[in-house]
N, C-alpha and C positions, 0 to 999 in steps of 0.2 A: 443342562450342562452347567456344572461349576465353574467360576474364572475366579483368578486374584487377578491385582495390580492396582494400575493406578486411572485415575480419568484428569487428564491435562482442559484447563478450561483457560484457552485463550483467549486474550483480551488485545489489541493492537491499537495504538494512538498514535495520532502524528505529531510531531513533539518540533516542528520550525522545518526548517530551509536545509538543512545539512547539520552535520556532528562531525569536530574536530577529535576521532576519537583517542587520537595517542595523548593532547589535552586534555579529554575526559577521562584517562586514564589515572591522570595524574592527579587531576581534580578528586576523583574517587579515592588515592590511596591516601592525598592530603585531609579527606574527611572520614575517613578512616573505615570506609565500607567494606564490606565482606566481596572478592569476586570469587567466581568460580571456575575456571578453564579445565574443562574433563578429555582428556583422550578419545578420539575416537575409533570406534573398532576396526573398521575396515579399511578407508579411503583419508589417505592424505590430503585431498581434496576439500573432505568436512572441516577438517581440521583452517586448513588455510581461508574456508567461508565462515568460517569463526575469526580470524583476524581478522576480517571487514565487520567486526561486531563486536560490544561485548558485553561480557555477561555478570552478571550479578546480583547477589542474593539479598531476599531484604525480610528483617525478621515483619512478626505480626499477628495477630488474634485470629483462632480458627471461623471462619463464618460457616455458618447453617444450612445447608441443604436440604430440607425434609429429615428424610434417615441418614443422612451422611453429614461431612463435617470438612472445609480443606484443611488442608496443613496451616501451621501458622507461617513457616517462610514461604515468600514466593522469590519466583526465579526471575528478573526480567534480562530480557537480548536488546539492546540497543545498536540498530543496523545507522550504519555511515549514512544514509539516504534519512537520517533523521524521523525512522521510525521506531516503534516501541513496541514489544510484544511482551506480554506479562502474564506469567504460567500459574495458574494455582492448582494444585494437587491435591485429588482428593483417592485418600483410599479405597477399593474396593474388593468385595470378597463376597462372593454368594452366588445365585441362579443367573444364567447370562439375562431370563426375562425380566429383572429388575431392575436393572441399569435403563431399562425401555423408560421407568419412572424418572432415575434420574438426569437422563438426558431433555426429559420433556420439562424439568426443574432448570434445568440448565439455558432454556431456550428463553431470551430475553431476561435472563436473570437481574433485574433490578439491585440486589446486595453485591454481587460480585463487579459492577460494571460500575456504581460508584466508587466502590473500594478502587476499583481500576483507575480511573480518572483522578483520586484521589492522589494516586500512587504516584503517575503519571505528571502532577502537577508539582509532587514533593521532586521529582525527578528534573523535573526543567528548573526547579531552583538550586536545586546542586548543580547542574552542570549547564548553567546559562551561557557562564564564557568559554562554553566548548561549543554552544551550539547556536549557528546563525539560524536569524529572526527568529527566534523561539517563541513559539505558542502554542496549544493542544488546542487541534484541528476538534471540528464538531462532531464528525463523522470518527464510530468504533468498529472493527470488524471484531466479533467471536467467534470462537469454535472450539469443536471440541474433539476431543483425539483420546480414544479408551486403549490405552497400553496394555492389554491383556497375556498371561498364563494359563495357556488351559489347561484341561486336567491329564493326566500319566497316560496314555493310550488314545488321546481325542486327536483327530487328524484334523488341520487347520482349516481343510476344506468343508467338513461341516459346519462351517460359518453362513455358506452359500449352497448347500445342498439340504441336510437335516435340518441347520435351524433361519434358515432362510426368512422368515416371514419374523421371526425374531430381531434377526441381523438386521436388514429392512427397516423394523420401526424404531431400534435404538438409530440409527444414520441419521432415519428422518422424526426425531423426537416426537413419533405418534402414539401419542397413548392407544389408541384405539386400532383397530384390525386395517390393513392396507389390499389394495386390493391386486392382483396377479401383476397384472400391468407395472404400477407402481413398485411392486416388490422387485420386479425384473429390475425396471431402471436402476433403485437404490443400490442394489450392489452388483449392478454389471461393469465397474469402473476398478480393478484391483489389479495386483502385481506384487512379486517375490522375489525375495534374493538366494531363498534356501525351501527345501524343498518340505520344510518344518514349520514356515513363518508364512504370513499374509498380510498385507496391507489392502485394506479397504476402503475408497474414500468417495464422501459425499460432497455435498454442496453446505451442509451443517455439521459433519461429526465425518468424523474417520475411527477406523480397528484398525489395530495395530497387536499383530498375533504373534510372539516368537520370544526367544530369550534377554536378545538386547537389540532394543529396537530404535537407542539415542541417534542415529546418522538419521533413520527417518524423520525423528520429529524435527529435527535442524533443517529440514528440505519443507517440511510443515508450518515451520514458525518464517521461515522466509517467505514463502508462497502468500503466507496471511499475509504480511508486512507489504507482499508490493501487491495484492488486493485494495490493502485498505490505501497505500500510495495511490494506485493508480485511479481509484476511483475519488478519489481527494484531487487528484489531478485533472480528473475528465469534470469533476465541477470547478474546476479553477478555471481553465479553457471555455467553457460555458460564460461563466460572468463574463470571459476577459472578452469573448465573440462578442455577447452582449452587448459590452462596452464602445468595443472598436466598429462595430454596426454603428451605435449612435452617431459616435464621432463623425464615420461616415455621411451619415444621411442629418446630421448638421446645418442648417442656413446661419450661413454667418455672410455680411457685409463685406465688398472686395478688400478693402485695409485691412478687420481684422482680420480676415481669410487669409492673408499674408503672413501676421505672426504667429497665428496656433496652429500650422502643419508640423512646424519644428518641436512642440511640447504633445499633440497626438503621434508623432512617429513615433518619438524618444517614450512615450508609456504602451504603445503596442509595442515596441521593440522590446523591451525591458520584459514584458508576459510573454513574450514568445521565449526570452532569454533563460529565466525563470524555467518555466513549461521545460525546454529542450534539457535543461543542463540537472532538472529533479528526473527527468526521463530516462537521460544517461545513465544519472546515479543510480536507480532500478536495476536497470538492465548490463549494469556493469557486473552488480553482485551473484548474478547468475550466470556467469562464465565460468566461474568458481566453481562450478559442479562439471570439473574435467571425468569423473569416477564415470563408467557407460550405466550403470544400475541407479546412481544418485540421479542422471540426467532421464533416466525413464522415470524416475520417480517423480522428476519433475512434469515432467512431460504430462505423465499421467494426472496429476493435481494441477496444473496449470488447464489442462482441457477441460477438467470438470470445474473449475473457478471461471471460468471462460474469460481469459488475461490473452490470448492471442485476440477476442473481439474487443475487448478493453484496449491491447494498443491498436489496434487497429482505428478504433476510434478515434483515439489520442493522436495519432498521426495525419489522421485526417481533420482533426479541428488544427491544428498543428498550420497546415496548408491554407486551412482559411484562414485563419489567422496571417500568414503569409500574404494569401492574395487580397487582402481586408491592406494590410502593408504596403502593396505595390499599389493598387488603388489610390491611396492618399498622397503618396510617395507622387504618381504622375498626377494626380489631380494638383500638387501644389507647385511642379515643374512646372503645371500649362498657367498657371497663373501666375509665375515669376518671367516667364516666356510671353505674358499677354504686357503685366508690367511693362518689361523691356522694349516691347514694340509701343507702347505710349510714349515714353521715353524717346525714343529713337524718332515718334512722329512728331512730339513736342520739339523737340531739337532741330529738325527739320524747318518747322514753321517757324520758329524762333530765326535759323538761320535765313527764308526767304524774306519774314519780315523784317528784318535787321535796315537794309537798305532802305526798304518804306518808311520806315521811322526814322532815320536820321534823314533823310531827303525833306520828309515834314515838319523836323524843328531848325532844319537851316534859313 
């Protein structure tokens, strides 16, 4: 089977703490950047999860794929949750079993994931004062998403039927033959808006079958972003555990025991504050998909990123962290409560010895 189109090879960073994006709005038109804001087909909805983002083009030099080549502009989406998705485009047009080459090119691509980072860094300097605590996280999610055309008379469901073992090893970037099993999993995860189109999606690469397929990759390019979020967030909650464990299991001396509960609360507090309110930000942008079709499409990409066990993680360090909280919280009550009754015994003894001592220096 012959296809054109295109192959999208996303790249996603986390770029700090949040983005003031109507700021960076501004920021970008005073540095005089190209944006891009496209209509989209179907759903009002796409559109307004584009206002929580945005978008813009940035020229550049095509890089080397094997046989292929990207474009020299890439696309990047900058989401309000202060992450970074950055599109490069690479043409394609030939045998669907070629693309099996270039997706297994694709997989940990060393030239594309510098340029990304690259990119990614000129990005936080243009728009530093739009964006709190700004830094590019260590952790990049990629993927890849083949926009395909197929040929006058090919029905979209020979993706999974005829070329099946095909379809299969482009998703999972296997040069080499896969076997039943495997084939099955790789593309038993899909869904349609028209009875001419397909969406296919993996844990590495997604198809993308039909005429205009822009509302999908925007459900795409989000999905990445709050992967690579939330998984930047479930090692943030880790160190922070780490930390407040310490704190915990701490010996310290009764005096100073007194003044470091107030500077441990106040920095588990702050990681919990942090954690909760990047968490929020995630899961706010995903309301946004009012359309029933964008929200199965999420649905569907969100199950196979496995982001319902991802928060669910999150939610539950989330509570240790909490109970790591309460912990300190009454461990430093019972020792301002222990204070107090020395206090109160000291004052005591003071008041019965009062009388003995002045009786002994009369």
């Amino acid at each position: 089977m012959r296809v054109k189109g295109t192959c999208h090879a996303y790249f996603a960073v986390d770029l700090g703490f949040g983005v003031d994006l109507a700021r960076a709005e501004r920021v970008v038109a005073a540095e005089s950047l190209r944006q891009t804001f496209k209509r989209p087909r179907r759903a009002p909805e796409a559109a307004q999860l584009r206002r929580h983002s945005l978008r813009l083009a940035q020229s550049g030099f095509p890089i080397e794929i094997g046989a292929w080549k990207t474009d020299g502009a890439v696309e990047v989406v900058v989401w309000e949750f202060a992450a970074a998705t950055i599109d490069y485009r690479i043409p394609v047009d030939g045998e669907l079993g070629e693309l099996v080459t270039l997706a297994d090119l694709l997989w940990d691509n060393a030239a594309l994931l510098a340029d990304a980072k690259s990119r990614a860094q000129q990005l936080i300097e243009t728009l530093a004062q739009a964006i709190d605590k700004p830094r590019i996280g260590d952790r990049v999610e990629d993927y890849v998403a083949f926009e395909l055309k197929l040929p006058d008379g090919a029905r979209a469901e020979a993706l999974w039927t005829d070329e099946r073992a095909t379809t299969a090893r482009i998703l999972r970037a296997e040069p080499g033959p896969l076997g039943e099993q495997e084939i099955n999993e790789a593309i038993a995860v899909r869904t349609a808006y028209l009875p001419e189109e397909i969406v296919l999606v993996d844990w590495f690469a997604a198809i993308l079958a039909g005429d205009d397929m822009e509302d999908e990759r925007v459900v795409l390019e989000l999905s990445i972003a709050e992967l690579l979020e939330l998984r930047h967030l479930d090692e943030q909650l880790d160190r922070g555990i780490e930390g407040a464990y310490a704190i915990l299991n701490r010996k310290r001396g009764f005096v100073s025991g007194l003044r470091a509960p107030a500077q441990d609360l106040d920095a588990i507090a702050q990681a919990q504050a942090d954690a909760a309110v990047l968490f929020e930000g995630v899961d706010n942008a995903l309301k946004l998909l009012g359309d029933q079709y964008l929200a199965r499409l999420y649905h569907v990409v969100s199950t196979r990123f496995h982001l319902p066990a991802w928060d669910a993680a999150i939610e539950r360090k989330l509570r240790v962290l909490d109970s790591i909280h309460e912990k300190l919280a009454s461990r430093a009550s019972t020792k301002r409560f222990e204070l107090l009754e020395i206090i109160v015994i000291i004052l005591i003894l003071i008041e019965i010895l009062m009388p003995v001592i002045d009786r002994l220096t009369r």
